[in-house]
C-alpha positions, -999 to 999 in steps of 0.1 A, spaced: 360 248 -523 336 278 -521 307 285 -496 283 308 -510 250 323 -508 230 325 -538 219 363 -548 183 364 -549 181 343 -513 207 371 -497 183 400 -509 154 380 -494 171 375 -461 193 403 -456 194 404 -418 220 369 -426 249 363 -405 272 335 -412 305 319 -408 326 290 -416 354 268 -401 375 243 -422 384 218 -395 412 192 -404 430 166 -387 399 157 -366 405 136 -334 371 108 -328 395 97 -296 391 134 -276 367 138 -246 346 165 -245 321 157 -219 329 185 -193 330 211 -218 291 194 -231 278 198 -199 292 230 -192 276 245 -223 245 223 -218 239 245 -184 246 277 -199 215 266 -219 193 251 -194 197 283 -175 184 303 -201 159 279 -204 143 286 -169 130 320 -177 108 302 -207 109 278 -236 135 275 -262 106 297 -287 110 332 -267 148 331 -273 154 361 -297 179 342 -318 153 313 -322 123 338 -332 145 351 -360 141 318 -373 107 312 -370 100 342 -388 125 334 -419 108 297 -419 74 318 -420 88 338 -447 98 307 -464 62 291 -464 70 266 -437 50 264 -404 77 271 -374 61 245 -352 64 215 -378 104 231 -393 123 241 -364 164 251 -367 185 227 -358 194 249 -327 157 253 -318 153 211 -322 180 208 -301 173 236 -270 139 218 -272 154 183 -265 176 193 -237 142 208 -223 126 181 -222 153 155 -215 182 172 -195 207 159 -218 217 163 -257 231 125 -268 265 118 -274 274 108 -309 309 120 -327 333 145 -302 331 175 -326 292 169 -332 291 169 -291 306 200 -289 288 220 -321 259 208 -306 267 218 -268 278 254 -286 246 258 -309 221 256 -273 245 278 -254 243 302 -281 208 292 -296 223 295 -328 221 266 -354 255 251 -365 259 229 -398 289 199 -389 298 188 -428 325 156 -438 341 182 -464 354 155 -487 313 146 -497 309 175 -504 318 177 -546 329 213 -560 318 243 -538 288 246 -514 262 274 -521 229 281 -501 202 285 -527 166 281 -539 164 242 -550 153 239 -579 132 206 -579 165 185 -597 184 181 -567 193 147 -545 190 142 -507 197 113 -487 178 112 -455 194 94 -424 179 58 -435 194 58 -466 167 66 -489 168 93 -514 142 128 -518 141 152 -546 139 189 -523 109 208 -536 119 238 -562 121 270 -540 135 254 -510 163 263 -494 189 242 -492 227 235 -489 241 223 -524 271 216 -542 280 210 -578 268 176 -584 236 185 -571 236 168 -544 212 182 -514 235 188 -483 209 203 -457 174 208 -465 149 235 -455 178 257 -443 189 251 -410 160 227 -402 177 192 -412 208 179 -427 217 151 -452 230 118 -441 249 121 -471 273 145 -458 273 134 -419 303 130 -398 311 97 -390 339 78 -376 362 80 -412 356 119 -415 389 138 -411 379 174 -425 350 190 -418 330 222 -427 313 238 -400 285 267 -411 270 289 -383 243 309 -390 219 338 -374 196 361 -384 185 382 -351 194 417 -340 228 406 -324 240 382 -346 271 394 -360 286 401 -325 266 367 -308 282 345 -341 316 360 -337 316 353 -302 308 314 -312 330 311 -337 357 322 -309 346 304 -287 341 271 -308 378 278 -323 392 282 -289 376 244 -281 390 231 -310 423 242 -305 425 230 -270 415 193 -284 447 197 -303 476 177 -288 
């Protein structure tokens, strides 16, 4: 399989940073609850000094969503969604070990990370313009059609992995208790961000490995 960015949304958003990680073998039995809240407080203390929206890393985003046509205060990144619930409720929930910890890393950080099962995904994966033809399933099960110019996460059957960039996911593609492989995508766009998402990426393969018996 190939990740990719599609041309014309690289020359729009050239300030990009990305990465990926093909996990395998994945481990639902591991405990990663210290290494949650230790990340979670890294977080929260950056949090004292003011809300998740004066974060450098999270105004990059608002300003791509702006340039994307979407209000920053209705579309927020995932990492954005989730500094702001740790805000408000001291806690991010548990739900799948590697989730846990993607999600513990992407507040630390305040950088968004996309957690894929890699064996829904159908051909190779490429960021792109949707162009109005493509399928999403939400969470609940029902299906959307993404509006044509939206960004989105996509692979060759034309099914709609992530929708509106980082902002949400597909339920399609989710972890769950059967997933074994799984793509992980971390993206930035501020002025550190090649240096901030190599340091993730480090640090993220580092926790990975250390769940590895």
């Amino acid at each position: 399989m190939n990740f990719s960015y599609a041309s014309p949304l690289r020359a729009d958003f050239p300030s990009l940073v990305s990465c990926c990680l093909l996990v395998e073998g994945i481990d639902q039995r591991v405990n990663v609850s210290q290494t949650v809240a230790d990340f979670s407080s890294r977080a929260s203390a950056r949090l004292t000094a003011g809300s998740e929206s004066d974060l450098p890393e999270i105004q990059a985003w608002r300003r791509a969503f702006v340039q994307m046509g979407l209000k920053p205060t209705q579309y927020r990144c995932a990492a954005e969604s989730l500094l702001r619930r740790l805000r408000k409720e001291g806690a991010l929930p548990a739900i799948f070990p590697l989730i846990d910890l993607c999600n513990a890393l992407s507040v630390a950080f305040a950088i968004p990370i996309a957690v894929f099962d890699r064996q829904k995904i159908a051909g190779d994966l490429q960021v792109r313009y949707a162009q109005g033809n493509e399928i999403y399933q939400t969470f609940s099960g029902s299906t959307e059609s993404p509006l044509h110019g939206e960004v989105i996460f996509v692979d060759a059957s034309g099914q709609a992995h992530a929708r509106r960039w980082t902002h949400r996911q597909s339920g399609y593609s989710a972890i769950s208790a059967h997933t074994t492989q799984a793509l992980i995508v971390v993206e930035a766009m501020h002025s550190t961000a090649a240096t901030d998402v190599a340091a993730l990426i480090a640090t993220l393969t580092e926790q990975i490995l250390g769940c590895v018996p």
